[in-house]
PDB file of N, CA, C and O in Angstrom:
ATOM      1  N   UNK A   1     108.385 136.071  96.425  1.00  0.00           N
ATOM      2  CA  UNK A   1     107.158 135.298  96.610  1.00  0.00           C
ATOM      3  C   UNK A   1     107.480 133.893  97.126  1.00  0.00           C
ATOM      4  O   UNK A   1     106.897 133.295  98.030  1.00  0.00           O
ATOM      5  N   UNK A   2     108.828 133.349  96.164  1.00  0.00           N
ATOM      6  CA  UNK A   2     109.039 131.820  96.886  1.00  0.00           C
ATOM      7  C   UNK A   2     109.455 131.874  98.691  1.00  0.00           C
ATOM      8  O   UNK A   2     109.374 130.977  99.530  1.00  0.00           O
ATOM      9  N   UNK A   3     109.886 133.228  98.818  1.00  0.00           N
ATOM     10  CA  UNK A   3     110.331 133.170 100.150  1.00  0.00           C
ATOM     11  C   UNK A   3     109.234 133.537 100.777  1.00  0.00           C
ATOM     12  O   UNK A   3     109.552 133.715 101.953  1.00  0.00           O
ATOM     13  N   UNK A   4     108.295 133.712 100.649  1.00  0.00           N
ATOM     14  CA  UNK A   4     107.503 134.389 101.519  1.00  0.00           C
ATOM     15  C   UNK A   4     106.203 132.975 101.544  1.00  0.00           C
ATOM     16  O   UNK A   4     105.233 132.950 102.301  1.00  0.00           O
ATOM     17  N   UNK A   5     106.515 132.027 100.615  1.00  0.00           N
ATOM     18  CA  UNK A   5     105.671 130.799 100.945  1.00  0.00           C
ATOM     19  C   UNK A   5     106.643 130.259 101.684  1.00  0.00           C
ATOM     20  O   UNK A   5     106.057 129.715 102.620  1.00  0.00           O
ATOM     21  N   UNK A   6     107.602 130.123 101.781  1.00  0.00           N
ATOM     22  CA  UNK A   6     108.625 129.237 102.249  1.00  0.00           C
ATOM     23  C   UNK A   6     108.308 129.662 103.732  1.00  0.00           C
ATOM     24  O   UNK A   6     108.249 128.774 104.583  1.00  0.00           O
ATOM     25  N   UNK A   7     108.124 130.828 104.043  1.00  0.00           N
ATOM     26  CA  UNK A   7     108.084 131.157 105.578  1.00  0.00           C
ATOM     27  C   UNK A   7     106.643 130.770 105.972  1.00  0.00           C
ATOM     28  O   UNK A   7     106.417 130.539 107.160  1.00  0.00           O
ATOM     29  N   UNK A   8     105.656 130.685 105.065  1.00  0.00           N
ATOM     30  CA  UNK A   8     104.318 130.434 105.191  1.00  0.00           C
ATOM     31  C   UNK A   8     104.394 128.717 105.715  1.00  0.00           C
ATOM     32  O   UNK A   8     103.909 128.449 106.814  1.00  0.00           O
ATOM     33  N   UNK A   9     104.801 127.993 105.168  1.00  0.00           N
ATOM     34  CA  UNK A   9     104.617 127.091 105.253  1.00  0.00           C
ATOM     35  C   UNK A   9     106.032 126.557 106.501  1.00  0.00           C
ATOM     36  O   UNK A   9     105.668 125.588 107.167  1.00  0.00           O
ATOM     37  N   UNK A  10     106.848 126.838 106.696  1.00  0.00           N
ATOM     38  CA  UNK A  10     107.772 126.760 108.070  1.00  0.00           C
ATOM     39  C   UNK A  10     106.761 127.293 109.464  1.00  0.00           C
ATOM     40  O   UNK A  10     106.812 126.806 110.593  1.00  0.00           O
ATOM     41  N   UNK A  11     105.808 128.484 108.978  1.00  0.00           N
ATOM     42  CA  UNK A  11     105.258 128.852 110.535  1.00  0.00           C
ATOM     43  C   UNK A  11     104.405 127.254 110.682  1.00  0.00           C
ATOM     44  O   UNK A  11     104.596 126.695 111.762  1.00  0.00           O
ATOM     45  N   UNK A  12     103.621 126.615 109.810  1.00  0.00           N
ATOM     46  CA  UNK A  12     102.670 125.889 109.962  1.00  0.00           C
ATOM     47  C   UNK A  12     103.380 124.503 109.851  1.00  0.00           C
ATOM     48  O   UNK A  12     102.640 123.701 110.420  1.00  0.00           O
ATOM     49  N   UNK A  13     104.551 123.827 109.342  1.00  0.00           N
ATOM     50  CA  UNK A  13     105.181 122.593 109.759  1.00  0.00           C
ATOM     51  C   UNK A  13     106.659 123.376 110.175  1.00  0.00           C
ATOM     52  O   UNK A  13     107.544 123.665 109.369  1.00  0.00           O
ATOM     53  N   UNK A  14     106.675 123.602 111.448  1.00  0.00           N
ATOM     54  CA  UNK A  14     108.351 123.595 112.098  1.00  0.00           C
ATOM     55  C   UNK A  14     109.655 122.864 111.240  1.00  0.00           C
ATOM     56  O   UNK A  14     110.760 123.231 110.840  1.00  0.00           O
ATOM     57  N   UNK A  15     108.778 121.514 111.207  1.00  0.00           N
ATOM     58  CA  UNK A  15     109.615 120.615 110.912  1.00  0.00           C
ATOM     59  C   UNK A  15     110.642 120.438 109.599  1.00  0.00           C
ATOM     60  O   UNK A  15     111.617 119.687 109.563  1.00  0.00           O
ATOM     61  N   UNK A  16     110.111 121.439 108.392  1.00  0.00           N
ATOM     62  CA  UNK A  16     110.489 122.428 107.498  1.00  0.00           C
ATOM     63  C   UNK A  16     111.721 122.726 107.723  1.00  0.00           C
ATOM     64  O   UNK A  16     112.538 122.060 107.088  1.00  0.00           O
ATOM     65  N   UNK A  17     112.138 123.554 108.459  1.00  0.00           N
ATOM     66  CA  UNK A  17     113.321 124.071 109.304  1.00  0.00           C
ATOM     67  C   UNK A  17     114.125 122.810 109.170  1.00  0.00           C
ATOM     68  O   UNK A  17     115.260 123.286 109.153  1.00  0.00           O
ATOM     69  N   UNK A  18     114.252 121.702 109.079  1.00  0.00           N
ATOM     70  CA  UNK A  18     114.994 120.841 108.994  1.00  0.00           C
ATOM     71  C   UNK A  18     115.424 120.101 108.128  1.00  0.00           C
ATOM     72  O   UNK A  18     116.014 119.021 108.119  1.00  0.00           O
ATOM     73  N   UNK A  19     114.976 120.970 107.214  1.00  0.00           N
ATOM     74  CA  UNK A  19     115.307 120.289 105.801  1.00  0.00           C
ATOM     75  C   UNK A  19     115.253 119.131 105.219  1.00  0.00           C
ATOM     76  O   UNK A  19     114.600 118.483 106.036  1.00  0.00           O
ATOM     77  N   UNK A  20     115.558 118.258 104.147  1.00  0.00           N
ATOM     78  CA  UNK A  20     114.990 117.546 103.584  1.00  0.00           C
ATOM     79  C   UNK A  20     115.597 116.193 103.887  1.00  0.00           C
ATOM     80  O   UNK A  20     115.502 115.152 103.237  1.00  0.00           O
ATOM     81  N   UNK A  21     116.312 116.465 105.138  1.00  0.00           N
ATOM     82  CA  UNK A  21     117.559 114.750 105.785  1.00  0.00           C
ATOM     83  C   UNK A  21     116.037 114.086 106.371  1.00  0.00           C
ATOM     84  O   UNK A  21     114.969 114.679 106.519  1.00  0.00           O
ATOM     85  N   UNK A  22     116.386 112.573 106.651  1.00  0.00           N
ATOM     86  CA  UNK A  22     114.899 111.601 106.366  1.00  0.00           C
ATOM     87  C   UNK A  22     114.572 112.202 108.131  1.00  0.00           C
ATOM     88  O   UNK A  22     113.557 111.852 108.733  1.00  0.00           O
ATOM     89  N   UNK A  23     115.339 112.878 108.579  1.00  0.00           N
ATOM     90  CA  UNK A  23     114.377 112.975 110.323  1.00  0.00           C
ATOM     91  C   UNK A  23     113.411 114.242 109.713  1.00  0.00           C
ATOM     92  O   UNK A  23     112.216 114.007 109.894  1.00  0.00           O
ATOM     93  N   UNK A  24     113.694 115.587 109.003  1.00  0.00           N
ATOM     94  CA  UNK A  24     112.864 116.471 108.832  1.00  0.00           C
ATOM     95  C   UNK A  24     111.824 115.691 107.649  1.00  0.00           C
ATOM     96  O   UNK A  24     110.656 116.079 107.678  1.00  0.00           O
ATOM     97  N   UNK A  25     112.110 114.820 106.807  1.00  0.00           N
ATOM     98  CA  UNK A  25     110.952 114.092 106.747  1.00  0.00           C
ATOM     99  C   UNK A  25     109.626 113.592 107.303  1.00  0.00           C
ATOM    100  O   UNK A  25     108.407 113.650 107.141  1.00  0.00           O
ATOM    101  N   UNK A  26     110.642 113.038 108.098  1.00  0.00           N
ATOM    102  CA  UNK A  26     109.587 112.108 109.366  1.00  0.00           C
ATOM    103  C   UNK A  26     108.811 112.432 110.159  1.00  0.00           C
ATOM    104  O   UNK A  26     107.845 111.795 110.579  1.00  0.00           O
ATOM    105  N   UNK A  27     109.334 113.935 110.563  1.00  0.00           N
ATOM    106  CA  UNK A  27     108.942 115.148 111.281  1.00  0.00           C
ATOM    107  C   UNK A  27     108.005 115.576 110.528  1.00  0.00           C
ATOM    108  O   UNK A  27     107.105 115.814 111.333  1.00  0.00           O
ATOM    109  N   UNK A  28     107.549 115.881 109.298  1.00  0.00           N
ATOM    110  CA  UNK A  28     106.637 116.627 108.581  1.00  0.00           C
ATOM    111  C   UNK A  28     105.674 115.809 107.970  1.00  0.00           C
ATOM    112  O   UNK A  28     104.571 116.271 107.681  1.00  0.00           O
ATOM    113  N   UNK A  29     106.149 113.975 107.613  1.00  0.00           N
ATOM    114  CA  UNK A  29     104.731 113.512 107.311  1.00  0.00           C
ATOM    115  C   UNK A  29     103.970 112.810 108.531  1.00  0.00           C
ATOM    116  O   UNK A  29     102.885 112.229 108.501  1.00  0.00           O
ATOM    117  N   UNK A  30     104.847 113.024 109.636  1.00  0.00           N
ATOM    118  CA  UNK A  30     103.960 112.414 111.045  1.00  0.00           C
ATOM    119  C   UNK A  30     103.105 113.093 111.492  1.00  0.00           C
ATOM    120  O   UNK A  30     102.301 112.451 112.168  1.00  0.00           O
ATOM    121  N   UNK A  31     102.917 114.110 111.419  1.00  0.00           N
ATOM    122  CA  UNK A  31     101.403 114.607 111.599  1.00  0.00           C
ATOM    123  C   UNK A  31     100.176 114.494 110.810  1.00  0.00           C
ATOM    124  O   UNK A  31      98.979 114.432 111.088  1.00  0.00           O
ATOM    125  N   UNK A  32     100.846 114.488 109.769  1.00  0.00           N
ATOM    126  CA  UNK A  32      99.825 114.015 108.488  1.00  0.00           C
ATOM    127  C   UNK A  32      99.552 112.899 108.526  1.00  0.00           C
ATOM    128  O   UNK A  32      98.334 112.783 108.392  1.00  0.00           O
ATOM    129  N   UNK A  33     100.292 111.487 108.700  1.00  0.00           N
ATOM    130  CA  UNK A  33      99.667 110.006 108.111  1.00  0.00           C
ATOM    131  C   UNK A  33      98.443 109.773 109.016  1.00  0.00           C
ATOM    132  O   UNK A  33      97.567 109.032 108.571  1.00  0.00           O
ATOM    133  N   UNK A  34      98.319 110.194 109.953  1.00  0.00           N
ATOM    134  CA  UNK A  34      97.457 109.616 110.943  1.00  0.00           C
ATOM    135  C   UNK A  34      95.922 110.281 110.235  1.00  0.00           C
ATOM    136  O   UNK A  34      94.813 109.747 110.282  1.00  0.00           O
ATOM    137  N   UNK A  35      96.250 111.447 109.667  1.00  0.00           N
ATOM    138  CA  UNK A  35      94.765 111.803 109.133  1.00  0.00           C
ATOM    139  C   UNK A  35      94.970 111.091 108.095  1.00  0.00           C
ATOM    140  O   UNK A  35      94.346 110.030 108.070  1.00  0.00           O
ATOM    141  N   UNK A  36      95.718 111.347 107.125  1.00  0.00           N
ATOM    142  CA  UNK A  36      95.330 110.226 105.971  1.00  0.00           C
ATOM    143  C   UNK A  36      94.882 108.714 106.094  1.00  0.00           C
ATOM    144  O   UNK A  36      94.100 108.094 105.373  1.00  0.00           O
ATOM    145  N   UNK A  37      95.717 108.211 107.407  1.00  0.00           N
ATOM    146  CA  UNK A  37      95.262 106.538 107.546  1.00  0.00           C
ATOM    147  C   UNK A  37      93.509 106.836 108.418  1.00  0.00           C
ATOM    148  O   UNK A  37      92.825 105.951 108.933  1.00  0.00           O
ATOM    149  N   UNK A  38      93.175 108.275 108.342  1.00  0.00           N
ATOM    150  CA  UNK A  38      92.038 107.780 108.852  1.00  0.00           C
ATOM    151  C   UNK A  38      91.065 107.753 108.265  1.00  0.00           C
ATOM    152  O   UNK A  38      90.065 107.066 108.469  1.00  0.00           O
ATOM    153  N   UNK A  39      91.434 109.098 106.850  1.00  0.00           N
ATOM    154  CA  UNK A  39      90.486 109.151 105.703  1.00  0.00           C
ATOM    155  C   UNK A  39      89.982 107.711 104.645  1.00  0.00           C
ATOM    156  O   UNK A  39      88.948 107.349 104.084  1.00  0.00           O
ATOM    157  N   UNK A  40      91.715 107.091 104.822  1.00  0.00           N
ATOM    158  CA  UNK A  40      91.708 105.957 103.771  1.00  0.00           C
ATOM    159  C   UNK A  40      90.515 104.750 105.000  1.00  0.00           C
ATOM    160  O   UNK A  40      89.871 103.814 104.524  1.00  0.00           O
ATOM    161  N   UNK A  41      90.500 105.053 106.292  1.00  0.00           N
ATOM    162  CA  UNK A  41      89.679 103.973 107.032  1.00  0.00           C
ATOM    163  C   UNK A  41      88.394 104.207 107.031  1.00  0.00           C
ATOM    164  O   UNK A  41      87.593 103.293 107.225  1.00  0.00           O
ATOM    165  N   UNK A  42      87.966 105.627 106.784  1.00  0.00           N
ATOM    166  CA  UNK A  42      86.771 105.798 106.495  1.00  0.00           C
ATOM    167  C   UNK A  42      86.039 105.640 105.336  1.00  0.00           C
ATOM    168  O   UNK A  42      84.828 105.420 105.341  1.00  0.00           O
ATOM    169  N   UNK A  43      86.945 105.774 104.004  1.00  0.00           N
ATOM    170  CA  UNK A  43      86.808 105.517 102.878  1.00  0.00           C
ATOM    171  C   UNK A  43      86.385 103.908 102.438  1.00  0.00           C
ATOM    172  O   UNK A  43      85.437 103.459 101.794  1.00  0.00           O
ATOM    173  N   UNK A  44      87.555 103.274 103.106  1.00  0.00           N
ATOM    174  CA  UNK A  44      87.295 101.530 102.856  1.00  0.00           C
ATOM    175  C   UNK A  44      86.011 100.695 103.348  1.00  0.00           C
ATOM    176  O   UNK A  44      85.349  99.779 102.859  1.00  0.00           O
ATOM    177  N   UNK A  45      85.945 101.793 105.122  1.00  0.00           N
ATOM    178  CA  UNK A  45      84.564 101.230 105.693  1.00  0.00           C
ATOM    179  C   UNK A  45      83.204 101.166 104.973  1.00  0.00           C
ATOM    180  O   UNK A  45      82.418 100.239 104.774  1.00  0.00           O
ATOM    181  N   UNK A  46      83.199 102.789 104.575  1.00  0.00           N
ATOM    182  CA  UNK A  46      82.400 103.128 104.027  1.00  0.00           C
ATOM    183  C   UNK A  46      81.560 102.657 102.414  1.00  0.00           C
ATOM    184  O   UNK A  46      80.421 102.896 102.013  1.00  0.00           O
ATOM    185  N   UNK A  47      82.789 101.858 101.747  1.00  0.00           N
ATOM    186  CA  UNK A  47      82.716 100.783 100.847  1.00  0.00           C
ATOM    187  C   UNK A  47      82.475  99.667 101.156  1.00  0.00           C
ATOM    188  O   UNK A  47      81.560  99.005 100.666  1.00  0.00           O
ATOM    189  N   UNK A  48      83.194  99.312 101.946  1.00  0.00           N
ATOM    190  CA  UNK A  48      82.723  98.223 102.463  1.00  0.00           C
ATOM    191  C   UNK A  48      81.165  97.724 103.204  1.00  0.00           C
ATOM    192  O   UNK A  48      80.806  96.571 103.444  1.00  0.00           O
ATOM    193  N   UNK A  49      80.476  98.912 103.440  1.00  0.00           N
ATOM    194  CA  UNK A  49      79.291  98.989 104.116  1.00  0.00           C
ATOM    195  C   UNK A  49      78.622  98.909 102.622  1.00  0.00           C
ATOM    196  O   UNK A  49      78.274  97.829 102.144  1.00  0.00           O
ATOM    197  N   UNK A  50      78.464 100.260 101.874  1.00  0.00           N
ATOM    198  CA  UNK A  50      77.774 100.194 100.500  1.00  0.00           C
ATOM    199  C   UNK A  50      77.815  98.800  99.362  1.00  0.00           C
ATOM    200  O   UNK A  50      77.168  98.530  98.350  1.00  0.00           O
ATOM    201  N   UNK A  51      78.880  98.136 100.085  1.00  0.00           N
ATOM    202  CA  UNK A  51      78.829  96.859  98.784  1.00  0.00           C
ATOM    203  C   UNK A  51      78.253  95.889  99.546  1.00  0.00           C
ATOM    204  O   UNK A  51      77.678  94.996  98.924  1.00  0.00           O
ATOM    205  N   UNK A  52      78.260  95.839 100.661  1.00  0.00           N
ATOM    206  CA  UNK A  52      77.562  94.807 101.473  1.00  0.00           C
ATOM    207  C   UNK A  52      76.060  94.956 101.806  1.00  0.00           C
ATOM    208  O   UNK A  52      75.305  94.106 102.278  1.00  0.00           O
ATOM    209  N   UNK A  53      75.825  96.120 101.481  1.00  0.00           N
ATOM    210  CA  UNK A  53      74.731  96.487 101.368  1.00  0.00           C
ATOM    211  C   UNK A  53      73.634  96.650 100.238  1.00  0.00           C
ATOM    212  O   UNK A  53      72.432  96.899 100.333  1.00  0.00           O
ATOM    213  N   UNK A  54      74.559  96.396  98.981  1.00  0.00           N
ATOM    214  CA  UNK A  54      74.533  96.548  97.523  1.00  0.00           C
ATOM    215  C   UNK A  54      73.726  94.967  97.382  1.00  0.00           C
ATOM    216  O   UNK A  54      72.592  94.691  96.990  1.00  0.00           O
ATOM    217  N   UNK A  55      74.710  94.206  97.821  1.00  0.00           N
ATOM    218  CA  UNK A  55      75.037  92.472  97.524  1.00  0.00           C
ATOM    219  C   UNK A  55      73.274  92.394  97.834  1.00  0.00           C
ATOM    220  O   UNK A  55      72.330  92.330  97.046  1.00  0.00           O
ATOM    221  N   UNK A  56      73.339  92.439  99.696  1.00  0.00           N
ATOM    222  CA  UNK A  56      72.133  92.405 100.364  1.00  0.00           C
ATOM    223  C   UNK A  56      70.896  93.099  99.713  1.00  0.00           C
ATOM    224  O   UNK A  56      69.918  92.978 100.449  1.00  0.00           O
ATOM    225  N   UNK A  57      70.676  93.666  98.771  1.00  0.00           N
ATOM    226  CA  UNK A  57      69.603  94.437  98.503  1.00  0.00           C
ATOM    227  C   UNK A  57      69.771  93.560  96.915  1.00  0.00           C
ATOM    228  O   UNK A  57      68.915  93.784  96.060  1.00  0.00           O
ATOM    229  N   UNK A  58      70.706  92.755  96.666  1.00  0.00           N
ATOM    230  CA  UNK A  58      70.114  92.624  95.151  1.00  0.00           C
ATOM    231  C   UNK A  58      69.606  91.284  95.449  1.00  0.00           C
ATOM    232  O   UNK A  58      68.747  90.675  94.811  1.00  0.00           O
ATOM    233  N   UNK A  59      70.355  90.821  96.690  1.00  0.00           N
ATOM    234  CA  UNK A  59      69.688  89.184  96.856  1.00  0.00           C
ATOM    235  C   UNK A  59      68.295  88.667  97.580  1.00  0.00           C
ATOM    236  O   UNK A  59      67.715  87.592  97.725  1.00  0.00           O
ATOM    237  N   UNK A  60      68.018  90.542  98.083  1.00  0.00           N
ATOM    238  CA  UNK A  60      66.332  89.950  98.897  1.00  0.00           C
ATOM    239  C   UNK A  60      65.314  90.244  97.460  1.00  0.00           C
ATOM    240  O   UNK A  60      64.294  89.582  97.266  1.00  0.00           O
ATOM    241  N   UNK A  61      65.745  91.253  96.592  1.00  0.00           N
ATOM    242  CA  UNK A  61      64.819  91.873  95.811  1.00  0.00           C
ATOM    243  C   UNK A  61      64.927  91.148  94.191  1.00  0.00           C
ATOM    244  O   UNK A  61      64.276  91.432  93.186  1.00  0.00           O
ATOM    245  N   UNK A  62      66.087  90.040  94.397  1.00  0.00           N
ATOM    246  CA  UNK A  62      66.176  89.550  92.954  1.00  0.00           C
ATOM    247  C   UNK A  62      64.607  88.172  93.112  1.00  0.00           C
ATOM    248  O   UNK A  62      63.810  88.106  92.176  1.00  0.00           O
ATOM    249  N   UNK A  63      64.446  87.325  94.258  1.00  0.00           N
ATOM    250  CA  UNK A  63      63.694  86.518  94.103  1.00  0.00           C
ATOM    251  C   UNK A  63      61.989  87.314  94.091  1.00  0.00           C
ATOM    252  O   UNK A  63      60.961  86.744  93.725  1.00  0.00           O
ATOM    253  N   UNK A  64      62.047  88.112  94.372  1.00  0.00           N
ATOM    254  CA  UNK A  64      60.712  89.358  94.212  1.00  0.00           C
ATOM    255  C   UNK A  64      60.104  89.729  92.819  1.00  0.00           C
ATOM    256  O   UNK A  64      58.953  89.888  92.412  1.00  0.00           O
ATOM    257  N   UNK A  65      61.839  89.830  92.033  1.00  0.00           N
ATOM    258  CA  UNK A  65      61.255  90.010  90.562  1.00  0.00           C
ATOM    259  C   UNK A  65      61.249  89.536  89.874  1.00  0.00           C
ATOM    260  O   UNK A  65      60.822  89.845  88.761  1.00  0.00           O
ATOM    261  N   UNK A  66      61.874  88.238  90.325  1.00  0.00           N
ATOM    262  CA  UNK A  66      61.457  87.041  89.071  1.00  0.00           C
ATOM    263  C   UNK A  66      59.970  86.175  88.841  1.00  0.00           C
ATOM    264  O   UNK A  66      59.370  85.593  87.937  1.00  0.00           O
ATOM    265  N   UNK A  67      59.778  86.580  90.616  1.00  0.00           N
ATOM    266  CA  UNK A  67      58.042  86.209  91.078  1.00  0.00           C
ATOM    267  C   UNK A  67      57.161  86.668  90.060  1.00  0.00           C
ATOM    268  O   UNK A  67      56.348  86.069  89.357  1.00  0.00           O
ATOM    269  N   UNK A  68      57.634  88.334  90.166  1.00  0.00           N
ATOM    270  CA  UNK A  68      56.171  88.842  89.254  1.00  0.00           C
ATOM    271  C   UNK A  68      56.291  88.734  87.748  1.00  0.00           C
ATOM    272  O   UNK A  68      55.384  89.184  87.049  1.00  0.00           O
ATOM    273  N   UNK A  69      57.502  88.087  87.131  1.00  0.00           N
ATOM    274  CA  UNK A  69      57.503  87.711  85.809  1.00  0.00           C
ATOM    275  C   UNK A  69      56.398  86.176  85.622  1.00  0.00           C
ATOM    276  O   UNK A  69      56.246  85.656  84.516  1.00  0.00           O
TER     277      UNK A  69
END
């Protein structure tokens, strides 16, 4: 079974095949960082939009409700 993931996962990163010296490293998380640095850019934006948007919605609607007190 371990061999038969082992080949599973060599058809889908080549770079596998090269075992664990820092180039078959480099080889196997370089296809990956670029999606991760894009998830983590969508993630931050996307916070960054909701808190700025958070801020903005408590500062038009805070002088509104102190009115009707």
């Amino acid at each position: 079974m371990k061999g038969k993931k082992v080949f599973l996962l060599s058809l889908f990163f080549p770079s596998l095949n090269l075992g664990t010296s820092p180039v078959g490293v480099a080889a196997l998380l370089f296809p990956i960082l670029p999606f991760f640095s894009l998830v983590f850019l969508s993630f931050s934006f996307s916070f960054l939009f909701l808190f700025y948007f958070f801020i903005f919605f408590i500062l038009r609607l805070w002088p509104l409700s102190s009115l009707h007190k």
